[in-house]
C-alpha positions in Angstrom: 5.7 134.0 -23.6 4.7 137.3 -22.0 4.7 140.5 -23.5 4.4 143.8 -21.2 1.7 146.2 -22.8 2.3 148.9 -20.3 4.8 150.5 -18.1 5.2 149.5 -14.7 7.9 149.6 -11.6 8.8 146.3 -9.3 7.9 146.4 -5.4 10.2 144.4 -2.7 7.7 143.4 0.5 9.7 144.6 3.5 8.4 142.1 5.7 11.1 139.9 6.8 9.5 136.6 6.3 7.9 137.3 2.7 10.5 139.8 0.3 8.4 139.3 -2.4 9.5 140.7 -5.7 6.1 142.2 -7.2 5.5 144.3 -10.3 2.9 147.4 -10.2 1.8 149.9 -12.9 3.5 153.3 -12.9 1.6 155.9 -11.4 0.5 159.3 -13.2 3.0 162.6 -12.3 2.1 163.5 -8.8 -0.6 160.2 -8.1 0.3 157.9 -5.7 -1.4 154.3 -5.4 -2.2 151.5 -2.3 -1.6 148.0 -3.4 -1.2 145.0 -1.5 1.9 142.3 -1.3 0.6 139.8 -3.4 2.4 137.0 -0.8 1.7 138.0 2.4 -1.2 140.7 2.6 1.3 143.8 3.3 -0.4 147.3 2.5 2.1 149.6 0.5 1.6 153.2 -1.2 4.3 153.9 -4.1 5.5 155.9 -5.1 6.9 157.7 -2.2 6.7 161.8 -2.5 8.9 163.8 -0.9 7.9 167.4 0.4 7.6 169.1 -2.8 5.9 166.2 -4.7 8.7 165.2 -6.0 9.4 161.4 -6.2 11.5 159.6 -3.5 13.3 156.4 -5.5 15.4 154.9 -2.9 
């Protein structure tokens, strides 16, 4: 069994062939990181800041 040694947030591809579920580590206050779908190639940056820097969970 798996055991999760850090924190991390989950990732839903928005292409509507793939919707791959994927899991990516949580971001420092303020720092935002590019990853790539896992599936299907797809370039994301997360998390999304609003205007003030603050974050933008939808």
């Amino acid at each position: 069994m798996a055991k999760l040694i850090r924190p991390s947030w989950a990732i839903r591809c928005t292409q509507s062939s793939c919707k791959t579920l994927f899991e990516v580590a949580k971001t420092e206050n303020g720092k935002q990181q590019e990853v790539v779908c896992p599936n299907c190639g797809e370039h994301y940056v997360y998390p999304i800041l609003d205007e003030q820097g603050n974050y933008n969970e939808e």
